[in-house]
N, CA, C and O atoms as CSV, one atom per row, in Angstrom:
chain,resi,resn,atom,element,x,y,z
A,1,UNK,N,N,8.296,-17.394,-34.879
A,1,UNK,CA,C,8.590,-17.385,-33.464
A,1,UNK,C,C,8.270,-18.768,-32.906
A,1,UNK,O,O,7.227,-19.339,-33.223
A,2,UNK,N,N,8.909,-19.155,-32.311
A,2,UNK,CA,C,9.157,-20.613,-31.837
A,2,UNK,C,C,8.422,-20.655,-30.470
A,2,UNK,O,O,7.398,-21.303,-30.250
A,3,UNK,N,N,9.256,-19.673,-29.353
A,3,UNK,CA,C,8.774,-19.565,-28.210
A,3,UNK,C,C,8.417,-18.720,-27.861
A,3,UNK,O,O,8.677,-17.887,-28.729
A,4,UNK,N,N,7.822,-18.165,-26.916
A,4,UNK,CA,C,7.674,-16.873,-26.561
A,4,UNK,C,C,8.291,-16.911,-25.293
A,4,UNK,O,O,8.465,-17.933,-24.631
A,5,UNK,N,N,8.644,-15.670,-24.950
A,5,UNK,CA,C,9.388,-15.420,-23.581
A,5,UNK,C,C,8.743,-13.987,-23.111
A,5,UNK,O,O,7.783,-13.424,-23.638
A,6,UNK,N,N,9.326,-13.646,-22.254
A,6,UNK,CA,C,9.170,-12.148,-21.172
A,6,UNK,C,C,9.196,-10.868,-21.992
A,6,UNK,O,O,8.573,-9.809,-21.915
A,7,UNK,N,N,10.164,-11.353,-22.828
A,7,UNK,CA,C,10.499,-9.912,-23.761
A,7,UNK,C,C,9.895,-10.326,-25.225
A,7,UNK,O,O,10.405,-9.807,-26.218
A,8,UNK,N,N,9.162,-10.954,-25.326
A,8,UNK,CA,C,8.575,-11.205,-26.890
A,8,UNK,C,C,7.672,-10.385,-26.966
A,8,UNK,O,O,6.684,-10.460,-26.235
A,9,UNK,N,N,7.890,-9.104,-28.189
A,9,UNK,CA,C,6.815,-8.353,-28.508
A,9,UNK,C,C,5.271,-8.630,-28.717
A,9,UNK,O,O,4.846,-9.525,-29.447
A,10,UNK,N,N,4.414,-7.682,-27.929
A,10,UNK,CA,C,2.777,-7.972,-28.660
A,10,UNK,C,C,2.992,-7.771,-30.162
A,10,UNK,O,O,4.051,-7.720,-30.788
A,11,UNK,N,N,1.931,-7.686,-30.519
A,11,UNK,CA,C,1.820,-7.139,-31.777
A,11,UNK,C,C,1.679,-6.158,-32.439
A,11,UNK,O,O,1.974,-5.820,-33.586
A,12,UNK,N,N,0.838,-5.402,-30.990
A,12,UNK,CA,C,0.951,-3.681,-30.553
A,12,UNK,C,C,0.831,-3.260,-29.053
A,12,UNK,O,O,0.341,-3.786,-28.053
A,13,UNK,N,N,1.552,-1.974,-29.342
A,13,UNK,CA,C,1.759,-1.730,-27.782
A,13,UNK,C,C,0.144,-1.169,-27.340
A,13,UNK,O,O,-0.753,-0.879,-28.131
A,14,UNK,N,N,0.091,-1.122,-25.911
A,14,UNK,CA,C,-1.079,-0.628,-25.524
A,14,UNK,C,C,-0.577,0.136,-24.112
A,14,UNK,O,O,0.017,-0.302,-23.127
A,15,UNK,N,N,-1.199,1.782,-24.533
A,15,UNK,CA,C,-1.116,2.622,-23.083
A,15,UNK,C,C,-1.822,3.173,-22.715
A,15,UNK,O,O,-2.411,4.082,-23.299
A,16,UNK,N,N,-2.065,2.619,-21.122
A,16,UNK,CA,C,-3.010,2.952,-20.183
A,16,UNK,C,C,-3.217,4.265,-19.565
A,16,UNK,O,O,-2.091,4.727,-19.384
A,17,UNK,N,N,-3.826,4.832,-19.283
A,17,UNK,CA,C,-4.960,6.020,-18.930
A,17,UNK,C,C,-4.070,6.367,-17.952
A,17,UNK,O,O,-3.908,7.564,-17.715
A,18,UNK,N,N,-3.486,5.568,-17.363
A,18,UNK,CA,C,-2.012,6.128,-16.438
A,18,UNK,C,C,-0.819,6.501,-16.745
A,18,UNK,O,O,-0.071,7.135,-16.001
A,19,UNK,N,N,-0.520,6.045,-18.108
A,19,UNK,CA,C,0.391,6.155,-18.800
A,19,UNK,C,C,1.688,4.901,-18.958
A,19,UNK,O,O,2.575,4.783,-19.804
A,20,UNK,N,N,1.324,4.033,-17.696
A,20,UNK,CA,C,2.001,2.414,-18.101
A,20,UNK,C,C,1.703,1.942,-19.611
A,20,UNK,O,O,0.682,2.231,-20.235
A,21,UNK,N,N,2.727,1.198,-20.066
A,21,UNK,CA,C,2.506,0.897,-21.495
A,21,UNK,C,C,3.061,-0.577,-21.727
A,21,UNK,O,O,4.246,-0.793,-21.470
A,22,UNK,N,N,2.294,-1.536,-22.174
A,22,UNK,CA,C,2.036,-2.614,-22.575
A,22,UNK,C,C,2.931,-3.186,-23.416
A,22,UNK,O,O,2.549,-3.201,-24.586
A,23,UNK,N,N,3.760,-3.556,-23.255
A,23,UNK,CA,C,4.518,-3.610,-25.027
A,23,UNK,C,C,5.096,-5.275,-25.049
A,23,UNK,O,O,5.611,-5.891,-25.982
A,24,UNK,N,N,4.929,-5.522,-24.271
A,24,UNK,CA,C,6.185,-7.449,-24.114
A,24,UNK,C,C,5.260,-8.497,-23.250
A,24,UNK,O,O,4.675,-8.028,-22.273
A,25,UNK,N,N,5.069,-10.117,-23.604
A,25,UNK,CA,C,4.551,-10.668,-22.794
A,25,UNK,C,C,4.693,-10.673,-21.216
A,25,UNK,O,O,3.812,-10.856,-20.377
A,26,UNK,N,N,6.082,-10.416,-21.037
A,26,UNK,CA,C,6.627,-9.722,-19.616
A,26,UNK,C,C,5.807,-8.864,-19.161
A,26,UNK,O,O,5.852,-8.793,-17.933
A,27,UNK,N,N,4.749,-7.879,-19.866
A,27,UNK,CA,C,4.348,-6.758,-19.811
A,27,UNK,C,C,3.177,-7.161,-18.999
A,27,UNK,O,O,2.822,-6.917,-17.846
A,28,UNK,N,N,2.452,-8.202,-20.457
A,28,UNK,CA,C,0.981,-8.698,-20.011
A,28,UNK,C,C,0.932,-9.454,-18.714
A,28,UNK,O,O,-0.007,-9.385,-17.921
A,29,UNK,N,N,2.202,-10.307,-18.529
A,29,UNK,CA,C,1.857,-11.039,-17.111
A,29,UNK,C,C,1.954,-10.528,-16.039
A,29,UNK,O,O,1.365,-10.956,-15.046
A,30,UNK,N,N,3.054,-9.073,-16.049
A,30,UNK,CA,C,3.027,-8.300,-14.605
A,30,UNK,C,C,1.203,-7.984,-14.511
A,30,UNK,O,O,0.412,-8.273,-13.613
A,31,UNK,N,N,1.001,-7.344,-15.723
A,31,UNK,CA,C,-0.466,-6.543,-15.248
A,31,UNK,C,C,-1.569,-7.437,-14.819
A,31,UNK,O,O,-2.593,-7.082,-14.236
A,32,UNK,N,N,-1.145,-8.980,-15.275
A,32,UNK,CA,C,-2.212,-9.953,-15.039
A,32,UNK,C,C,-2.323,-10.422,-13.290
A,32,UNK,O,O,-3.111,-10.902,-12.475
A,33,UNK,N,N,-0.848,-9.866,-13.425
A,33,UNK,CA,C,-0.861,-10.346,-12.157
A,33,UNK,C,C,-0.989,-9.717,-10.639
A,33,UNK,O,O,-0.974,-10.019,-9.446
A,34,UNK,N,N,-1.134,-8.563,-11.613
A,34,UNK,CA,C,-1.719,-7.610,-10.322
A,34,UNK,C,C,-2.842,-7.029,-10.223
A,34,UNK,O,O,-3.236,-6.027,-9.626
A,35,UNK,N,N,-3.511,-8.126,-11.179
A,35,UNK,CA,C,-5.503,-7.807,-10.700
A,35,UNK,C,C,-5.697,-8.679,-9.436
A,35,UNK,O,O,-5.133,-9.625,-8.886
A,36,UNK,N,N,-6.754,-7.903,-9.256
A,36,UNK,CA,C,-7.255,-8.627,-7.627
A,36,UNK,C,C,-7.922,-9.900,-8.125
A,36,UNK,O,O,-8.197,-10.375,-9.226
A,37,UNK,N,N,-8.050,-10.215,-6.985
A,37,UNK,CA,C,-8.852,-11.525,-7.217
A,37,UNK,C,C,-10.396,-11.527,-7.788
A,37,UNK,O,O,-10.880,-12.314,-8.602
A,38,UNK,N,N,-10.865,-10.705,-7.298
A,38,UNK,CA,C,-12.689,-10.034,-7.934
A,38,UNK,C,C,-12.782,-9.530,-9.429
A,38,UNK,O,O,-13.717,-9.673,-10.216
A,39,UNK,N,N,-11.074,-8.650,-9.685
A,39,UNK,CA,C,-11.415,-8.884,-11.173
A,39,UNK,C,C,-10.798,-10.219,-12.012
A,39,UNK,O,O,-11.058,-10.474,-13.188
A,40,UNK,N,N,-10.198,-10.755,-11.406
A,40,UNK,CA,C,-9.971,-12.335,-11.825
A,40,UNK,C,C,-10.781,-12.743,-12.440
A,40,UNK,O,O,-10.673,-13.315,-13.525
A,41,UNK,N,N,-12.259,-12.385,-11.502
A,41,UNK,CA,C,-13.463,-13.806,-11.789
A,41,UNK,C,C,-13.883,-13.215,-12.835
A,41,UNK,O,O,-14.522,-13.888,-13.644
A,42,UNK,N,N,-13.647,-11.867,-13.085
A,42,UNK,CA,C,-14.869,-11.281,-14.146
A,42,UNK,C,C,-14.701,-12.057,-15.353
A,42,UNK,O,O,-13.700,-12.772,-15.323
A,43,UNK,N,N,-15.669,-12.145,-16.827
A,43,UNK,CA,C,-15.136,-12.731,-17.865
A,43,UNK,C,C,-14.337,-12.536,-18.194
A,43,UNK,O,O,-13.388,-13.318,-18.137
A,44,UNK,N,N,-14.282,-11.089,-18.852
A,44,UNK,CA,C,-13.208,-10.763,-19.895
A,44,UNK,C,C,-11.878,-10.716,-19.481
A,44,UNK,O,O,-10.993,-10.596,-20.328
A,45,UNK,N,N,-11.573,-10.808,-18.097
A,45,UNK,CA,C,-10.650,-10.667,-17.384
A,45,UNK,C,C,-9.490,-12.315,-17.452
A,45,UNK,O,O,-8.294,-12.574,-17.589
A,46,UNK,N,N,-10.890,-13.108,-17.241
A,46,UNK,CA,C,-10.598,-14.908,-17.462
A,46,UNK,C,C,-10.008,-15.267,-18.852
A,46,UNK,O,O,-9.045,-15.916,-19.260
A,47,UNK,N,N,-11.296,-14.357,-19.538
A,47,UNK,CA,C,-11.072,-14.426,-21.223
A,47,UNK,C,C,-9.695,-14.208,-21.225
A,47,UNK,O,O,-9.076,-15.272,-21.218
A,48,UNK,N,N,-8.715,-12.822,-21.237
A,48,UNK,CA,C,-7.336,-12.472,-22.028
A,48,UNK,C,C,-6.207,-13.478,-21.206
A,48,UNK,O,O,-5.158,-13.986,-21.604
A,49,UNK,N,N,-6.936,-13.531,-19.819
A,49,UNK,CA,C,-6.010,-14.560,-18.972
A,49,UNK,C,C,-5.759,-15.849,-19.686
A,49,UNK,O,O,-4.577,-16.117,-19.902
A,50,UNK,N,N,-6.826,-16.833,-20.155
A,50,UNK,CA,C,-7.153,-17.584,-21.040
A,50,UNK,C,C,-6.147,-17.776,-22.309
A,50,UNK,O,O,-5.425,-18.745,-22.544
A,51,UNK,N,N,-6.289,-16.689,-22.989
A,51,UNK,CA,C,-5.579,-16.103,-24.236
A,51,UNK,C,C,-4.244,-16.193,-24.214
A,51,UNK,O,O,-3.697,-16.782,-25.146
A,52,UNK,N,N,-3.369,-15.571,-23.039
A,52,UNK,CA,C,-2.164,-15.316,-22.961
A,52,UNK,C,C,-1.965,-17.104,-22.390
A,52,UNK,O,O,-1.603,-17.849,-23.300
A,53,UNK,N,N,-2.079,-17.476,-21.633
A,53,UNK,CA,C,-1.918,-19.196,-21.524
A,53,UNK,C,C,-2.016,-19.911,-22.908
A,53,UNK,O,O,-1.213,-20.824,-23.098
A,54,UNK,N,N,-2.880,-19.615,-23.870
A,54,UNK,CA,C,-2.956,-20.137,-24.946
A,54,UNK,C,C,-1.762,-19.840,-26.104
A,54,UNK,O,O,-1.152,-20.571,-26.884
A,55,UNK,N,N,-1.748,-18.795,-25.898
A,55,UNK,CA,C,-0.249,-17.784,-26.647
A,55,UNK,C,C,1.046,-18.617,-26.163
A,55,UNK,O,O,1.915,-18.758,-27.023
A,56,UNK,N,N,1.334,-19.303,-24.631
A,56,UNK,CA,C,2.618,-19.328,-24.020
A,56,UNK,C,C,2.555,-20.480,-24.471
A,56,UNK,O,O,3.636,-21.069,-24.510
A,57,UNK,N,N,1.341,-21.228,-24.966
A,57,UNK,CA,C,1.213,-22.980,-25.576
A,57,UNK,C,C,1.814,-23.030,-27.198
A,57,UNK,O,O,2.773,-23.703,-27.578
A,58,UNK,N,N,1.033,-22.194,-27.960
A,58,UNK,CA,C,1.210,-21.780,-29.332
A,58,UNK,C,C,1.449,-20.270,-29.519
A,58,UNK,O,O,0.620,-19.399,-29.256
A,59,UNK,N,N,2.629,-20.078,-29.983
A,59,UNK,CA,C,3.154,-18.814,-29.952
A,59,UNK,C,C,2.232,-18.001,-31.209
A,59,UNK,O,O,2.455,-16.790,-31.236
A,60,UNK,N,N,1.339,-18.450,-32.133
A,60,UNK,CA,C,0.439,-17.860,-32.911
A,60,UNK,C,C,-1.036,-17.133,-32.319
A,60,UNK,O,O,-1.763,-16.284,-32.836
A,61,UNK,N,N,-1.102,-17.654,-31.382
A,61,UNK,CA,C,-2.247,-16.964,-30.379
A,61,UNK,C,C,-1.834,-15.986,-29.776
A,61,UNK,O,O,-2.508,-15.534,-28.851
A,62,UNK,N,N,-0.402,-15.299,-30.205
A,62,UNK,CA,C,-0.189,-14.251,-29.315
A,62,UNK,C,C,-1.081,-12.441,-29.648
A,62,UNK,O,O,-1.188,-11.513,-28.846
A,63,UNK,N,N,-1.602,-12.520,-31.184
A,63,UNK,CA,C,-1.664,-11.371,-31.939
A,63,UNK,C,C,-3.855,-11.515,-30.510
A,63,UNK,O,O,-4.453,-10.743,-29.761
A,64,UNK,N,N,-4.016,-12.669,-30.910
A,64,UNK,CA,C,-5.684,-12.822,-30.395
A,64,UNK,C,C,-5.579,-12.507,-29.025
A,64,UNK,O,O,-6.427,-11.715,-28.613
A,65,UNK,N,N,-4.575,-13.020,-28.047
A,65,UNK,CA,C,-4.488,-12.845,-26.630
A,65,UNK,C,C,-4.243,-11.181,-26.492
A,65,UNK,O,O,-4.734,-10.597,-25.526
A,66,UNK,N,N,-3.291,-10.288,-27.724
A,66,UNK,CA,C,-3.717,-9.120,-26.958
A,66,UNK,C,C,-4.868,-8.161,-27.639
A,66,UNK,O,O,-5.343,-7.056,-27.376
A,67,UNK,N,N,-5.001,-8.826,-28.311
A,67,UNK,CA,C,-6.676,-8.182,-28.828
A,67,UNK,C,C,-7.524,-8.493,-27.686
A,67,UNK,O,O,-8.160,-7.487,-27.370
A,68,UNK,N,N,-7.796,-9.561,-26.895
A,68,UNK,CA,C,-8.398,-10.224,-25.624
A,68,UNK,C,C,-7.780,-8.811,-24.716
A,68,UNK,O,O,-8.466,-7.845,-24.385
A,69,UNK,N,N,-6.559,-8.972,-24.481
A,69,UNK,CA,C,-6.212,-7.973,-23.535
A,69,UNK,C,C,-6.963,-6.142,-23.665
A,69,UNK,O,O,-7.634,-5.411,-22.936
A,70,UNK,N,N,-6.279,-6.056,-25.182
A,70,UNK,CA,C,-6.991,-4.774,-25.199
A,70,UNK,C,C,-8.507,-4.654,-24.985
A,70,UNK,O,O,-8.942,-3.545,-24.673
A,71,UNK,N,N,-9.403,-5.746,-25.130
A,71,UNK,CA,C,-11.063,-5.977,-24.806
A,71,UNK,C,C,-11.143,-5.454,-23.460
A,71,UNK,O,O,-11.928,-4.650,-22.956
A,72,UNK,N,N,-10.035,-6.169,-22.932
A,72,UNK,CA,C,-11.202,-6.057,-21.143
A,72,UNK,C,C,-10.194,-5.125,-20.517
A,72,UNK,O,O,-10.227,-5.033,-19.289
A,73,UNK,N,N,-9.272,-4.397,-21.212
A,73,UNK,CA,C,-8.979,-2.942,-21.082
A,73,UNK,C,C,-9.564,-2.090,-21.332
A,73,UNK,O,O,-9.411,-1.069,-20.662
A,74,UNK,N,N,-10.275,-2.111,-22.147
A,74,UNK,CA,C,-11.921,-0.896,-22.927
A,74,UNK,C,C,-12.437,-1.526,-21.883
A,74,UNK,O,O,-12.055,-0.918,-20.883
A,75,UNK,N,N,-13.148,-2.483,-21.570
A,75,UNK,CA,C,-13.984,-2.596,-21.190
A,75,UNK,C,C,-14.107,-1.946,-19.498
A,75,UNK,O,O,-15.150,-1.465,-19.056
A,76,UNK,N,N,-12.817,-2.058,-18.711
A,76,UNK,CA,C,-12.950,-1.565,-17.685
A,76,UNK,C,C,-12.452,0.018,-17.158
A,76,UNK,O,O,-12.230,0.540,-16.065
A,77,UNK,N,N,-12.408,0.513,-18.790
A,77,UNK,CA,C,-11.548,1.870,-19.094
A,77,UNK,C,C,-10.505,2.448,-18.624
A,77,UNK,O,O,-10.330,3.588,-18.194
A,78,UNK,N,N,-9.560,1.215,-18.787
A,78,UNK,CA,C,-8.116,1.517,-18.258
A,78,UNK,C,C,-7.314,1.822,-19.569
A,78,UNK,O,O,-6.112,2.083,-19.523
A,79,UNK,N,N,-8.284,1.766,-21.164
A,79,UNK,CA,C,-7.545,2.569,-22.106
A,79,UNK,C,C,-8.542,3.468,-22.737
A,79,UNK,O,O,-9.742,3.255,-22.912
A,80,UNK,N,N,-7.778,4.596,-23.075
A,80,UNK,CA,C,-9.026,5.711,-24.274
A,80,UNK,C,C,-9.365,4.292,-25.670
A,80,UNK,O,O,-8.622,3.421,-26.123
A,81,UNK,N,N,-11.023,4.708,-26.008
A,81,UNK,CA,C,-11.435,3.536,-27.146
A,81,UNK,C,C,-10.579,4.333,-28.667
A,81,UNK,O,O,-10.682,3.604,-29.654
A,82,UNK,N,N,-10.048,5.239,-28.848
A,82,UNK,CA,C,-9.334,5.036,-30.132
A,82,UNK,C,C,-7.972,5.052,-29.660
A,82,UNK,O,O,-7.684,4.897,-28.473
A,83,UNK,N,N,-7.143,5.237,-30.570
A,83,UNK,CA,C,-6.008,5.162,-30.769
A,83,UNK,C,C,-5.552,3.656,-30.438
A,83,UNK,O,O,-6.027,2.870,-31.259
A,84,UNK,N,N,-4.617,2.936,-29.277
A,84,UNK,CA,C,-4.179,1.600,-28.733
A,84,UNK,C,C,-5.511,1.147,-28.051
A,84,UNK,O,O,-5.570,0.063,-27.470
């Protein structure tokens, strides 16, 4: 993969406790972008934010950015801890 775009697959999908489901960098930046600003500041929040910027630089950071993502999704239990 050369570039990544909107529709470039994660590596796995991830679905939320609401039942929205994660599946395309398109995916990760809507949800990034509709945290508030308070969870902005938090780490892990900075952390996957971090990650996915690093992914849109080198398209090989994409598998770590959503491992990052799925982190501070457990972490704020917007996914069940097994399964995605």
């Amino acid at each position: 993969m050369l570039e990544l775009e909107r529709r470039s697959p994660l590596a796995f999908s991830l679905t939320l406790k609401d039942g929205r489901v994660i599946q395309t960098v398109g995916d990760v930046a809507d949800f990034l972008s509709a945290l508030t600003e308070d969870q902005r500041e938090r780490v892990h929040w900075k952390t996957a934010i971090l990650m996915l910027n690093s992914a849109m630089k080198e398209p090989r950071y994409l598998t770590t950015a959503a491992i990052n993502l799925r982190s501070a999704l457990l972490y704020d239990r917007l996914i069940e801890p097994h399964g995605n």
